[in-house]
C-alpha positions in Angstrom: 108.8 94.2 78.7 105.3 95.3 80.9 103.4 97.5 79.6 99.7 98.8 79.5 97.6 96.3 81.8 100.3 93.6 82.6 101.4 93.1 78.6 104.4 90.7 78.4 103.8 89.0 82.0 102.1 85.1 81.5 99.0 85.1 83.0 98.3 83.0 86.0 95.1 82.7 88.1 94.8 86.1 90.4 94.4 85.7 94.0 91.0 84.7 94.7 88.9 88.0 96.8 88.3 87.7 99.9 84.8 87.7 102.0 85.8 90.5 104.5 82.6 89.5 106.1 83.6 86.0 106.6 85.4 84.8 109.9 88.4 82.3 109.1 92.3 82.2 109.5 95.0 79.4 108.8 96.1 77.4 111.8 96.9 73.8 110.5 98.9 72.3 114.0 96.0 73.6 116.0 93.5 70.7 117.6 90.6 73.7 117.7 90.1 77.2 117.3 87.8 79.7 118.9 86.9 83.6 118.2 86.3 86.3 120.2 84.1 88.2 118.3 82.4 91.9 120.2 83.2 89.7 123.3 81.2 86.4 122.4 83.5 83.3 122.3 82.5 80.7 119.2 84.2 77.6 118.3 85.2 77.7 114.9 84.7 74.6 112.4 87.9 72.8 110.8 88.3 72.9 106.9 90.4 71.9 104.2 94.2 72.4 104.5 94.2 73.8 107.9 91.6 76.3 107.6 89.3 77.2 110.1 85.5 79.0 109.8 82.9 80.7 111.8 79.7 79.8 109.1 76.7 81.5 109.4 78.2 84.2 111.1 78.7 87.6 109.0 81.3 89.9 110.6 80.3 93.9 110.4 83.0 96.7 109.9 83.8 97.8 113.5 83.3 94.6 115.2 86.5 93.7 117.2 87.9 90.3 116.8 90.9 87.6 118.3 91.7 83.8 118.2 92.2 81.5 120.9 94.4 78.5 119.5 94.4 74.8 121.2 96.5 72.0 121.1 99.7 74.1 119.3 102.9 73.6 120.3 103.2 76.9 121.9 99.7 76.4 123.5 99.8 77.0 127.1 96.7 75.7 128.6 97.2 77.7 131.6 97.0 81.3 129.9 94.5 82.4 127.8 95.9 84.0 125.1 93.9 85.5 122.5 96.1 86.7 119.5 94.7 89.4 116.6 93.9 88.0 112.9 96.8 87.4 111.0 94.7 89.3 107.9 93.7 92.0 110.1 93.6 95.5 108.2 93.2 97.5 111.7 94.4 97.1 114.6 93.0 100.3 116.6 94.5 99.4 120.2 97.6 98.1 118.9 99.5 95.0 117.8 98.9 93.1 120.4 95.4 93.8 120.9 92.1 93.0 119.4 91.8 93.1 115.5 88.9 95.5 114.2 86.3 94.2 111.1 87.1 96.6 108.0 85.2 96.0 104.6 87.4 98.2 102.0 84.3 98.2 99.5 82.7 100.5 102.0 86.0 103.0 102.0 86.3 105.9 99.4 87.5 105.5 96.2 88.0 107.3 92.9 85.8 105.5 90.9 87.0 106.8 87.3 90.7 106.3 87.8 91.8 104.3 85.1 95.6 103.7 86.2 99.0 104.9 85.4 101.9 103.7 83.9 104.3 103.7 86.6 107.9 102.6 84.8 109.7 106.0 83.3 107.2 108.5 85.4 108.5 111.0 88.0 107.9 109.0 91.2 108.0 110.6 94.8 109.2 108.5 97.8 107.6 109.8 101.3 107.0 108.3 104.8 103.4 109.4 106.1 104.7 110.1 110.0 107.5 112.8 108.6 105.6 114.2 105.2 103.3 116.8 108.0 103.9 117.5 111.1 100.3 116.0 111.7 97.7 117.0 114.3 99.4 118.9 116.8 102.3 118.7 115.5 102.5 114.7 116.8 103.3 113.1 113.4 101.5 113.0 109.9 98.6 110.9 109.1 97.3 110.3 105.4 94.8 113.1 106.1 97.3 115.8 106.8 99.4 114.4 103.5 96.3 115.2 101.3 96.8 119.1 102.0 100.3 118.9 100.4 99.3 116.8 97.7 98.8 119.8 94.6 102.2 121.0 95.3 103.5 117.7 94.2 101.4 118.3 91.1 103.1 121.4 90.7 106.0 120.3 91.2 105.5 117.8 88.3 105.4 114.6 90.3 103.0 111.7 88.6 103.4 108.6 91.8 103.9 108.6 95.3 105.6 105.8 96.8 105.0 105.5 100.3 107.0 103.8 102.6 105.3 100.7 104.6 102.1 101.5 106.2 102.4 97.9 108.2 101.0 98.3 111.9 103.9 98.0 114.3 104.4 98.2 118.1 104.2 102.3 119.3 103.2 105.2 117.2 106.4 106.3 115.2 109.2 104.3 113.4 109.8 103.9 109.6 107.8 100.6 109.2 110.2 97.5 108.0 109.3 96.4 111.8 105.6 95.7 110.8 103.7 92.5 111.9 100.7 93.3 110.4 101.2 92.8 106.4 97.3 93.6 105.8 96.6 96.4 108.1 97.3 100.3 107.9 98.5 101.7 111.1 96.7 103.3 113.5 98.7 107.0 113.9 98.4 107.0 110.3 94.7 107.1 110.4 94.2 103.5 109.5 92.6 102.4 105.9 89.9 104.5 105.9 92.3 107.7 106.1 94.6 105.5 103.0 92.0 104.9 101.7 91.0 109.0 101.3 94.7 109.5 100.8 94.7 107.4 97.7 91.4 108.7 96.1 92.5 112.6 96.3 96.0 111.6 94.6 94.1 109.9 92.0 92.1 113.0 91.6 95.0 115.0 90.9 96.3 112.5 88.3 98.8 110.6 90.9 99.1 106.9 91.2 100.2 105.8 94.3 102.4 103.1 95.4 102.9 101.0 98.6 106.5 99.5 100.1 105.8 96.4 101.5 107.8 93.8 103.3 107.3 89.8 102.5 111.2 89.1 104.2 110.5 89.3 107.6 108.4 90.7 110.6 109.7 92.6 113.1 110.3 91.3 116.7 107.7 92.8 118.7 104.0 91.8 117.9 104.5 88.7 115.2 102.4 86.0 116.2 102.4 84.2 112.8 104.0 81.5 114.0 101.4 80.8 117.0 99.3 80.3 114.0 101.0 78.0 111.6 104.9 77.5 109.7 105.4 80.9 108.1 109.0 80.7 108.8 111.6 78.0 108.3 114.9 77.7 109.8 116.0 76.5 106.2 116.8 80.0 105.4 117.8 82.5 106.8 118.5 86.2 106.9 119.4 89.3 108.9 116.6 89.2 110.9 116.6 85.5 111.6 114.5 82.9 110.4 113.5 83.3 106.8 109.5 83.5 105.4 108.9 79.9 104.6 108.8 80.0 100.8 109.4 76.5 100.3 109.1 73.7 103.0 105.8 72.0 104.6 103.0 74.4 104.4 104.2 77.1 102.1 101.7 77.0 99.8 99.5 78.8 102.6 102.5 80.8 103.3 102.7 82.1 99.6 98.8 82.4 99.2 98.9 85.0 102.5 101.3 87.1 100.8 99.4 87.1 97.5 96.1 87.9 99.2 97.7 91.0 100.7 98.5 92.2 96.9 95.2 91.8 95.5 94.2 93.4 99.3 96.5 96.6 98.0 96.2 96.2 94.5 92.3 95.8 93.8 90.5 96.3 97.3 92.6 99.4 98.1 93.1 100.6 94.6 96.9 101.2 94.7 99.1 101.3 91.2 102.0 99.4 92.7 104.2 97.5 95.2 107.5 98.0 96.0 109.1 95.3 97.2 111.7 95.3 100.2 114.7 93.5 99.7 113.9 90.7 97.4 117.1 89.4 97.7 116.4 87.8 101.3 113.3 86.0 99.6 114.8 82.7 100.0 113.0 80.6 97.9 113.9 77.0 96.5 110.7 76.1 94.6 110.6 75.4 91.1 108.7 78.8 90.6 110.4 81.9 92.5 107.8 83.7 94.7 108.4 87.0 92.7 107.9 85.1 88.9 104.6 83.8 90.8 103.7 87.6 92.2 104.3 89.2 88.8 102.0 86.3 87.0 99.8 87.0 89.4 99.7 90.8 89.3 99.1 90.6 85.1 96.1 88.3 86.1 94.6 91.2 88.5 95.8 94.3 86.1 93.6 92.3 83.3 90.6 91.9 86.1 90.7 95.7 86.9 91.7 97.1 83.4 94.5 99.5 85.2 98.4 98.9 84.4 99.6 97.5 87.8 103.7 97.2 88.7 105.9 95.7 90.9 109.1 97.1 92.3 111.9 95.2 93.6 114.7 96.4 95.6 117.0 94.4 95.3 121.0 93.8 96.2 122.0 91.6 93.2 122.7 94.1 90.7 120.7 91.3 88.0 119.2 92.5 85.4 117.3 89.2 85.8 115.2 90.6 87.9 113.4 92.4 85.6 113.6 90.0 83.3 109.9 88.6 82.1 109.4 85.0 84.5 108.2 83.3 80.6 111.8 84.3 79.6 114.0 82.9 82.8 113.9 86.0 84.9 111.7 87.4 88.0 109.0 89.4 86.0 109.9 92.7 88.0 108.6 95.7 86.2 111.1 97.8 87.9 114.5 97.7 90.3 116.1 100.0 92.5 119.8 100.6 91.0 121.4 101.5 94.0 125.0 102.0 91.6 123.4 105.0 89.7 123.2 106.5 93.3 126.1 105.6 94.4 128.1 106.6 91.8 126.3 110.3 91.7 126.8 110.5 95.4 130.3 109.7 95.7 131.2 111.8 92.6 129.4 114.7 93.8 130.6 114.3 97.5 134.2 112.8 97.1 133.0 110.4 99.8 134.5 106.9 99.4 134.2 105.2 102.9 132.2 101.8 102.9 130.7 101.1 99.9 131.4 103.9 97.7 135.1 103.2 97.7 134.5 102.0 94.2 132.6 105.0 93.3 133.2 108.6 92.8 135.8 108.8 89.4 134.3 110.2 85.8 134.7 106.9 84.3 132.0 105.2 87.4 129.9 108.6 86.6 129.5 107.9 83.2 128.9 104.0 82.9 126.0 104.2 85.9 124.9 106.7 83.6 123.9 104.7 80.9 124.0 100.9 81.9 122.9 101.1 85.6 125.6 99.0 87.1 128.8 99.3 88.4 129.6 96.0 89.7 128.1 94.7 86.7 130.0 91.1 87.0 133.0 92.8 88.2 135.0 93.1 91.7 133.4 94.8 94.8 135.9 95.6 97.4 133.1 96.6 99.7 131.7 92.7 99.3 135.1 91.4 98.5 133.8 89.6 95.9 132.6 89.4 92.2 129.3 90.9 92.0 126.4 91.6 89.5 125.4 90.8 85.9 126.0 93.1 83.0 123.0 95.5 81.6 122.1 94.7 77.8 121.4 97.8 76.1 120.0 95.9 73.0 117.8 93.4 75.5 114.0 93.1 74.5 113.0 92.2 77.8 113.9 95.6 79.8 115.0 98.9 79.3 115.9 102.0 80.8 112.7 102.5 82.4 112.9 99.2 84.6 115.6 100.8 86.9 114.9 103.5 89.0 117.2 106.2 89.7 117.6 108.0 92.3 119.7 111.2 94.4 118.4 110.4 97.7 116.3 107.9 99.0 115.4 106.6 102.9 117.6 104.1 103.5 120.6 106.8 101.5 120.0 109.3 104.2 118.7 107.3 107.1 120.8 104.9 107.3 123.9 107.7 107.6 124.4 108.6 111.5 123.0 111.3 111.4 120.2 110.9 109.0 122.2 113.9 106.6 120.6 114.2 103.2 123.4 115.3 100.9 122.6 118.8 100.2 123.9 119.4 103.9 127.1 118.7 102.3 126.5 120.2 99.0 126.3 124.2 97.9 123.2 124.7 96.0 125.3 124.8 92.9 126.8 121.6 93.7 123.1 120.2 94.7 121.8 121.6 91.5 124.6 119.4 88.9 123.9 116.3 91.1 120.3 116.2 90.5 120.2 117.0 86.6 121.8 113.9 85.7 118.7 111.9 87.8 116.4 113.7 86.5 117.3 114.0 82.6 118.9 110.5 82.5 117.2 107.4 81.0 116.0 105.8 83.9 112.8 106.0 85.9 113.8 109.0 88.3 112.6 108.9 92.1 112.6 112.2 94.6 112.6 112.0 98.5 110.8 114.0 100.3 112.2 117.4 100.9 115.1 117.1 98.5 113.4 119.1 95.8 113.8 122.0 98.0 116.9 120.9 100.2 115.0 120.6 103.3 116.7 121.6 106.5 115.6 118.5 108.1 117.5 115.2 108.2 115.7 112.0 108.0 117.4 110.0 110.8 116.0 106.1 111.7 113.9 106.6 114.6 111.6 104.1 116.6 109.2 103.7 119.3 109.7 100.3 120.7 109.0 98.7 123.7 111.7 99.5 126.2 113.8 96.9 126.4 113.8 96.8 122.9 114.2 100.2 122.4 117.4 99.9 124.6 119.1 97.0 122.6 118.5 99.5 119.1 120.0 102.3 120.6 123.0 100.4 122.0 123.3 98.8 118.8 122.7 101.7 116.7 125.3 103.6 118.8 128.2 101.0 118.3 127.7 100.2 115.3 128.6 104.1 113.9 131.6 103.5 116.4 133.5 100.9 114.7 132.7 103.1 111.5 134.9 105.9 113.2 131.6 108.1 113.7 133.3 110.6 116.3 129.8 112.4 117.0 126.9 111.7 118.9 124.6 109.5 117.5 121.0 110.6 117.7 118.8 108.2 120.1 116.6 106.2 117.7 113.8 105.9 121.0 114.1 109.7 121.8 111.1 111.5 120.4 113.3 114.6 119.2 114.6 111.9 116.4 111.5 111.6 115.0 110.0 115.0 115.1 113.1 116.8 113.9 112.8 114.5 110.9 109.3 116.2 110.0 109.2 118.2 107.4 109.2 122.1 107.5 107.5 122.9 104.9 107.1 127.0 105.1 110.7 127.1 104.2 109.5 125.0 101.0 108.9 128.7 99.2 112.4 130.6 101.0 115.5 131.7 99.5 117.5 129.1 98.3 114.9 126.6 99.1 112.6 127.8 96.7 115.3 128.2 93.9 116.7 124.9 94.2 113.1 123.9 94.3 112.3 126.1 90.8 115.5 124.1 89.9 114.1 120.9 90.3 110.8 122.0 88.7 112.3 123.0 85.6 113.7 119.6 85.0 110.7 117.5 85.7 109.1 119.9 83.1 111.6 119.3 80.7 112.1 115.4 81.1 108.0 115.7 80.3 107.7 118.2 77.7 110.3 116.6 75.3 110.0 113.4 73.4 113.6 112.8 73.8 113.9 112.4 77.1 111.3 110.2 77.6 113.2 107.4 75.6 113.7 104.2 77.5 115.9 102.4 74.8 119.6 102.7 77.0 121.5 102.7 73.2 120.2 106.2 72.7 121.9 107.5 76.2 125.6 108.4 75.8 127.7 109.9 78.7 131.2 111.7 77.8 133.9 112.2 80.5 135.4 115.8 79.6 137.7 116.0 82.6 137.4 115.0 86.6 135.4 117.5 87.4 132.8 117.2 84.2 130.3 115.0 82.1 127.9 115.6 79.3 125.1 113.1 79.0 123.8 112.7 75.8 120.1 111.9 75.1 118.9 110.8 71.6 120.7 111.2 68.0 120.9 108.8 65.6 118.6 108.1 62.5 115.1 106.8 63.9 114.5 104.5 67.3 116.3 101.6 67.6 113.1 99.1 68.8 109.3 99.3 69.3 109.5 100.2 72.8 111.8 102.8 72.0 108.9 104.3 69.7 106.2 104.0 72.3 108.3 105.5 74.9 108.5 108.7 72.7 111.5 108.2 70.0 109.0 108.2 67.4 107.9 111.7 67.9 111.8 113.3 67.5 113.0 114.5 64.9 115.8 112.7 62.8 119.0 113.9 64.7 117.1 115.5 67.8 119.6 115.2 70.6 119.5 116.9 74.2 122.7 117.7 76.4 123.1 117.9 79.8 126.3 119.3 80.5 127.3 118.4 84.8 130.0 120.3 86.6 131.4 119.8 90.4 134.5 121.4 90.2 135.4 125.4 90.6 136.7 126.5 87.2 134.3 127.1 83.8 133.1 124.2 82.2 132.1 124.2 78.7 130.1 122.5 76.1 132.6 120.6 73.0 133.2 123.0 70.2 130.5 120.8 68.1 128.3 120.6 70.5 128.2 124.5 71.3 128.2 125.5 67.5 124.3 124.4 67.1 123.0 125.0 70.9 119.9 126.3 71.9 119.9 126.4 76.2 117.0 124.9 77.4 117.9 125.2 80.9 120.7 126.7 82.8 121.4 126.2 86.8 123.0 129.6 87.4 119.9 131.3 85.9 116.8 129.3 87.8 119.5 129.7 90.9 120.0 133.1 90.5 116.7 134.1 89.5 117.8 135.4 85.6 116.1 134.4 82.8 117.4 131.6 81.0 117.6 133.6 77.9 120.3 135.4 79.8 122.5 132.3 80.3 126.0 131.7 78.4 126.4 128.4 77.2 128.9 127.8 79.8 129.2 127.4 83.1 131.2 128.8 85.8 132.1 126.6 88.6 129.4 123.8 89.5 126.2 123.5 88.1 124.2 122.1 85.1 123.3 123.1 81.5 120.5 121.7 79.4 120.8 122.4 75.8 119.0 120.6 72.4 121.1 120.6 69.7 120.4 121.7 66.1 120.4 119.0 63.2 124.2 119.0 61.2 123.9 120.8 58.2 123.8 119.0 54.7 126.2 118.8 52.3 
């Protein structure tokens, strides 16, 4: 499995860099090209497989740029339509505007960052807009985020994964509409403020990591097929018309979304890519577009000497996917495992409409617990089908590590009417047993913003779309809650209230019960860091125990020595023979306790009612009464 600087991915020819002072752009139907360039208009010169150049000519960062096609089938000789560069990495007046020049050499950067080691760290999902409340009050930008960053570092966070930074029509949404895959939009600040962003979380010891979207553009603003086939009606998807993957010019298709990794990768100095919904990646080649991405991204982590991941989300419950490509799988380092939410969430909430009707008992609790999947080649009644492949404890090609697990994530709470994080529904107590299990469990553990200190504020989907646009999502948005039975009114997507009662408050951060559930959270990250057993990625060294309804206890470690290699490097190697940590969970009302043999030889690490209560731990009984969470290691057995 990936490790280090790309380890265990084949190594294929990185994406070639790119001459950001260089004018050219793909448009093989077109008869002849011309650039606008600071309001001159050149012809540009045809090359090989459909490329076109402006040589002789170097562009200069804040020159403003657009095409003018001829001869397309969507040329109208009678407008003159100029469109922005398809590779454009600003686009200052909007998407359908003018493209400006940026040269990312010339943005900051931490020069001595030598990477991170993304799979098994603490990882931090956040949307830029909502993180601040931004100048004014109008909206974060990467700027405002830096002043937050060093409470993430005391909170114990080591990645940030930020959600997709695309440019998209208007100034607020959550950014799977984008149409500009290279660019950083504007309200954000644009690369430069990324760029600034990146280089003070690397300061602090962060990596950061980028969502991006290779499925589909969004409606408003995609000219990519003025330009040349970048979708095929072959495939398709929820949105329409899949990326072209595999038909008549897809090679050029496939070599624009590798030039935008190496853009984020190597010119922007990210530590990863999450992927969105790899699952609508239609793709029929002999080589998958994500085996070809990870060989790819090995090839650049050996150019830059930094570890470099990918992370897929993805539908298929398939431990294929993070399967190396040289051993039949996708070469993902990591997945989303929706299931190990799901099967918190449901169990925590007793919610079972829609798809967690198969969630919710013990028995789900404990087997996402420890093997990631429910559906694991088994019924769905939600997809009324069979669904999944089985998680192989024992398999040397993935681990633990490779899924990421989560108690809240955007699309968890956005995606609900209302946008209501669970903690709305949830006593602190309750809030507090729900999270242990995510953050002490064997998988990589992720955090949405403003969970770790139950923020008051939802995170509901909000847009800024052109208006008749903007009308059709609202309608939509509205009816489809209504066939769900959603009694309530759902908020306006288009209304600016949406968005900016989705920002962040972040003075309650260190208030009452906000800042003991946050203490809460604190005290685990520090635990899952500070102890060589819970850093373990091997799954056969993760038990979960169903004592009632109501009660698990998730065991971490025990046994004579680790199991593999990578369970030694992942920390196995430093416990002692028998070490074993448990993590006692509790919904229900009543007193919980640890097993007889357990409690005989427990020492409390950690207790919920304490950090919640404000005791000292040392105060804590080795029980619990009503819901909460207890941490304990326990003693080696006597001998003899």
């Amino acid at each position: 499995m990936s490790r280090g600087t790309g380890a265990g991915r084949p190594q294929s020819a990185a994406p070639a860099p790119r001459r950001y002072d260089r004018c050219a752009v793909w448009a093989p139907a077109a008869s002849a090209v011309d650039v606008r360039l600071d309001g001159q208009v050149h012809a540009l010169e045809p090359g090989d497989d459909g490329w076109w150049a402006l040589p002789g000519v170097t562009l200069r960062p804040g020159s403003r740029c657009s095409f003018r096609l001829h001869g397309t089938a969507q040329d109208d000789p009678a407008e003159e339509t100029w469109l922005p560069d398809p590779r454009s990495l600003l686009q200052e007046r909007g998407v359908h505007e003018e493209s400006t020049v940026v040269d990312p050499a010339l943005l900051e950067r931490e020069e001595g960052w030598g990477g991170i080691d993304l799979r098994g760290a603490v990882i931090y999902e956040m949307h830029v807009g909502t993180f601040t409340a931004g100048p004014e009050g109008r909206g974060g930008t990467f700027d405002s985020a830096i002043e937050r960053l060093d409470e993430l570092v005391d909170l114990g966070v080591q990645a940030l994964e930020i959600m997709p930074v695309a440019s998209f029509p208007g100034r607020r949404g959550w950014g799977y509409d984008g149409v500009g895959l290279y660019a950083v939009h504007e309200a954000y600040g644009g690369p430069a403020a990324m760029a600034r962003f990146v280089a003070a979380a690397h300061r602090r010891g962060l990596g950061v990591i980028l969502d991006v979207v290779h499925n589909h553009l969004g409606p408003a603003g995609n000219y990519l097929s003025r330009f040349g086939p970048y979708f095929t009606d072959a495939h398709h998807t929820p949105w329409g018309w899949a990326v072209n993957l595999d038909g008549p010019g897809s090679d050029q298709v496939r070599a624009f979304l590798l030039g935008s990794v190496r853009q984020w990768l190597v010119d922007m100095q990210l530590d990863g890519l999450r992927l969105d919904a790899v699952h609508e990646l239609h793709d029929d080649s002999p080589r998958h577009l994500l085996a070809e991405l990870s060989e790819a991204v090995a090839a650049l982590s050996e150019e830059t000497g930094r570890p470099l991941a990918l992370i897929a989300e993805s539908d298929r419950n398939d431990p294929r996917t993070v399967t190396p490509a040289a051993a039949g799988g996708l070469g993902m380092d990591m997945q989303w495992a929706d299931d190990i939410h799901h099967g918190v969430h449901a169990w925590a909430t007793g919610e079972r409409q829609g798809y967690y009707a198969d969630f919710g008992s013990g028995e789900v609790l404990r087997r996402v617990l420890t093997r990631a999947f429910e559906h694991a080649g088994t019924y769905s009644s939600f997809r009324e089908q069979v669904w999944g492949a089985p998680v192989d404890p024992a398999s040397p090609h993935y681990d633990a590590h490779s899924f990421v697990a989560f108690l809240q994530d955007h699309d968890q709470v956005g995606n609900r009417a209302a946008g209501d994080r669970i903690h709305a529904s949830l006593s602190p107590a309750e809030h507090a047993a729900a999270i242990a299990p995510i953050l002490l469990g064997p998988f990589t553990p992720m955090l949405f913003q403003g969970e770790e200190w139950a923020a008051s504020t939802p995170f509901a989907y909000f847009t800024d779309h052109e208006p008749e646009l903007g009308r059709l999502v609202t309608q939509g948005r509205t009816e489809e809650f209504g066939r769900m039975g959603w009694a309530e009114d759902v908020p306006d997507p288009q209304a600016l209230s949406t968005f900016t009662g989705s920002i962040l408050r972040w003075d309650e951060a260190g208030t009452g019960e906000h800042a003991r559930i946050r203490d809460w959270y604190r005290t685990l990250i520090a635990l899952r860091r500070s102890e060589p057993i819970l850093q373990v990625a091997d799954l056969r060294r993760s038990r979960c125990e169903v004592l009632g309804e109501d009660t698990v206890l998730l065991r971490r470690g025990g046994g004579r020595r680790p199991v593999s290699e990578e369970g030694a490097r992942a920390g196995a190697g430093a416990a002692s023979e028998a070490a074993m940590i448990e993590v006692l969970v509790h919904r229900g009302a009543g007193r919980a306790e640890l097993p007889a043999s357990s409690a005989a030889r427990a020492r409390l690490l950690a207790s919920s009612a304490a950090v919640l209560s404000g005791r000292a731990a040392d105060d804590a009984p080795l029980h619990l009464e009503g819901p909460g969470a207890l941490v304990v290691r326990l003693t080696p057995p006597a001998r003899g």
